[in-house]
C-alpha positions in Angstrom: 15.9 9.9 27.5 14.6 12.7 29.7 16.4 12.7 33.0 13.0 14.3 34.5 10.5 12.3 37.0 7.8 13.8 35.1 8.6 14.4 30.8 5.2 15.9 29.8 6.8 14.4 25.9 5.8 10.7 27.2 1.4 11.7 27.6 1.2 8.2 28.8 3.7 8.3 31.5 2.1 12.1 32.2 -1.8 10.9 32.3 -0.5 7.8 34.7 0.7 10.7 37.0 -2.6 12.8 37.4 -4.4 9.5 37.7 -2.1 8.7 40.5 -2.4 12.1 42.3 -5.9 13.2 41.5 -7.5 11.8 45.0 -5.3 13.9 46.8 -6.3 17.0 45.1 -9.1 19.3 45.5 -12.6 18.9 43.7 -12.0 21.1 40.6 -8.6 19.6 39.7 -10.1 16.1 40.5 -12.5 17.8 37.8 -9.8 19.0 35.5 -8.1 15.2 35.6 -11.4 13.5 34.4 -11.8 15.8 31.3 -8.2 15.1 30.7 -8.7 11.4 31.0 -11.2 11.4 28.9 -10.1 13.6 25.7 -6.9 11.1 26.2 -9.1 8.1 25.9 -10.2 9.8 23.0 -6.8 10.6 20.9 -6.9 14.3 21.8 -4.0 16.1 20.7 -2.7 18.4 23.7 -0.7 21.5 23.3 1.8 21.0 25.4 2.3 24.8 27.1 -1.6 24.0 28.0 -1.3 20.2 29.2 1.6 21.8 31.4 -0.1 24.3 33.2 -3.0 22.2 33.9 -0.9 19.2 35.2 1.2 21.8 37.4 -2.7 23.2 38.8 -3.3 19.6 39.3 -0.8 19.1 41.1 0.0 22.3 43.7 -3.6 21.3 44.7 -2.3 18.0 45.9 1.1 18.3 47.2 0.0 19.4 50.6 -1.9 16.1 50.8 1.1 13.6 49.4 3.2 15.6 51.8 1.4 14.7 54.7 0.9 11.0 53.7 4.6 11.0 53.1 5.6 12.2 56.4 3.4 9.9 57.8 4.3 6.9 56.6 7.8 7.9 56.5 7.7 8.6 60.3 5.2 7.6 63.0 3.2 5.2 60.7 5.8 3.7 59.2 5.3 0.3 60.8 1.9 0.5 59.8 2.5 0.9 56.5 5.2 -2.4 57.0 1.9 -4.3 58.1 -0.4 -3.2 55.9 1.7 -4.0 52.4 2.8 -7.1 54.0 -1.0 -8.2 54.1 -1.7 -6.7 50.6 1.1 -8.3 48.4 1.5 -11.9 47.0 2.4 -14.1 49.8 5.8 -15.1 48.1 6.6 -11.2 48.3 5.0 -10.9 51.8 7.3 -14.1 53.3 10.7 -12.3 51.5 9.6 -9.0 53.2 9.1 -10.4 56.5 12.3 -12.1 56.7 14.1 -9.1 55.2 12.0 -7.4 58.6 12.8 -10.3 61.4 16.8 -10.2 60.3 17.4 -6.4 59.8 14.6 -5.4 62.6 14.0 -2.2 60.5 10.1 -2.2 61.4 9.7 0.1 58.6 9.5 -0.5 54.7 11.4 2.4 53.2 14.1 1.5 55.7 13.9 -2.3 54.4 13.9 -1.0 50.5 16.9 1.6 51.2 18.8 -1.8 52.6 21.8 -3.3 50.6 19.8 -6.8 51.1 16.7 -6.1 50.3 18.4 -5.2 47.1 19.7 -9.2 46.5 16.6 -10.7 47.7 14.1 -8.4 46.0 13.1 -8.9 42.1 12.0 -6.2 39.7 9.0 -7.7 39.8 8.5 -7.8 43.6 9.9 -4.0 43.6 7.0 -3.5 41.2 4.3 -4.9 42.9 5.2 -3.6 46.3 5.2 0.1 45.0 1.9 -0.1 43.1 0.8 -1.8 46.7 1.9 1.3 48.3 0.2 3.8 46.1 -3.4 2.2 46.9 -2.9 1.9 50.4 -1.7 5.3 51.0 -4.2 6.2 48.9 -6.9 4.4 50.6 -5.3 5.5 54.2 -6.3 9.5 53.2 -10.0 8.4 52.3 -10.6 6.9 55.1 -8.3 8.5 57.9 -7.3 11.5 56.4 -8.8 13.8 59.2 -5.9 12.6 61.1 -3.7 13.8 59.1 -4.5 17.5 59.0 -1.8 18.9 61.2 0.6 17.8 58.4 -1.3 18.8 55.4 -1.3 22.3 56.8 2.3 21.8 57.5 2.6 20.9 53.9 0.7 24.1 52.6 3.1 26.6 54.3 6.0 24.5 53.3 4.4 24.4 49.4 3.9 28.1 49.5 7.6 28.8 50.7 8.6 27.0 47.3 6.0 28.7 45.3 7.4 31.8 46.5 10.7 30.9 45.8 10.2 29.5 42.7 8.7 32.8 41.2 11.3 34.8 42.9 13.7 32.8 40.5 11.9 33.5 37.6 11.7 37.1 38.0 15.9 37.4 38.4 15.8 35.3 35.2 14.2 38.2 33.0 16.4 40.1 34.8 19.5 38.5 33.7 19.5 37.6 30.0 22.9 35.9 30.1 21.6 33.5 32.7 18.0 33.3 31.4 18.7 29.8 29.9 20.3 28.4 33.1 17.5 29.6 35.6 14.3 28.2 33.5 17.0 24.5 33.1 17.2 24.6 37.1 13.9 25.9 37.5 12.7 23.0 35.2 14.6 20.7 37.6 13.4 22.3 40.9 9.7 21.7 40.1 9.7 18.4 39.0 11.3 17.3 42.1 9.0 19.2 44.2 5.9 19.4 42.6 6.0 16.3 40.6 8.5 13.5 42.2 7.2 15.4 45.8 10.7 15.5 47.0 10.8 17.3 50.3 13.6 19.9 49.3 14.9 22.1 52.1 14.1 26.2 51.3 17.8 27.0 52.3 18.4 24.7 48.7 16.6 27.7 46.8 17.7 30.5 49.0 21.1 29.7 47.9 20.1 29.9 44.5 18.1 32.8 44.8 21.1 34.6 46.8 23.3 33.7 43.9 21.6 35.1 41.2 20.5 38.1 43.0 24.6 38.8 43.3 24.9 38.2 40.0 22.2 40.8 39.5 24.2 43.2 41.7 27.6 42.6 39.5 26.0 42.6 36.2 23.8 46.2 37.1 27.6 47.5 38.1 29.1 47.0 35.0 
């Protein structure tokens, strides 16, 4: 079993990803998703080097946008998201949730997930439900209030090219060190699909240590 958020050998699990993302991307890659959909519908056979690049296209053009929903449901609009899945799931999942909320006072639902309790009183099945819940709300919340989001998504941009940036940076010192080459392309593997794919929010000073490392094994290796 892959130990990636994203293992472009499972096409189903890969195709259930661009059709998660593609409303947060821009109009060619919502494009480029539709004529994947479709030669998947009918049994294409993708080469994987090619289904790669166009999934990481796919999604660069949207991580600026999940970023900023993120934030803002991770921060100032947390409690509105509480309300809004509250009124969206089952009512059997709604009344656990809001007693979870009323006895922990969290106000927020990542906080109430995170939460050893929610843990006991949760099922998969609830788990399920309130994550798929989540997906179409948040995705709903960027078509119709997404203006008010823009100070974020242009936060998210800068932040994206910072990774892009250091991303490539680590691929060049991987040519340059053939001993390493192996270990850079695993991490670099790693690094993208958190980023790009899961859309962790990694801090740069994570790659800068990287980057700093291999460049002093750069340094060592041209000395000897």
């Amino acid at each position: 079993m892959s130990d990636l958020y994203l293992d472009f050998k499972n096409l189903p699990t890969v195709i259930d990803f661009i059709s998660e993302i593609q409303d947060y991307a821009g109009d060619a890659e919502r494009a480029t998703v539709s004529s994947l959909l479709r030669e998947y519908e009918q049994g294409k056979k993708f080469h994987l080097p090619e289904l790669v690049e166009a999934v990481k296209h796919i999604a660069v053009s949207a991580w600026p946008t999940r970023y900023a929903v993120s934030r803002f449901f991770e921060e100032e609009g947390s409690g509105e998201e509480l309300e809004r899945v509250l009124a969206s799931v089952r009512p059997s999942t709604a009344h656990i949730l809001k007693r979870l909320d009323d006895y922990l006072e969290l106000h927020a639902l990542d906080a109430l997930l995170k939460h050893e309790d929610a843990e006991m009183a949760l099922k998969d099945e609830d788990c399920f439900e309130i994550a798929e819940v989540r997906k179409q709300l948040r995705i709903e919340y960027w078509k119709t209030k997404g203006q008010t989001l823009a100070p974020l998504v242009k936060e998210g941009k800068t932040l994206l090219s910072g990774y892009l940036k250091r991303l490539d940076t680590l691929r060049e010192l991987a040519v340059d060190l053939p001993d390493s080459i192996d270990e850079i392309y695993s991490k670099l593997t790693h690094y993208e699909d958190r980023i790009l794919y899961e859309g962790e929010h990694l801090p740069l000073e994570v790659l800068d240590e990287e980057i700093k490392y291999y460049v002093e094994q750069k340094e060592i290796s041209s000395v000897e």
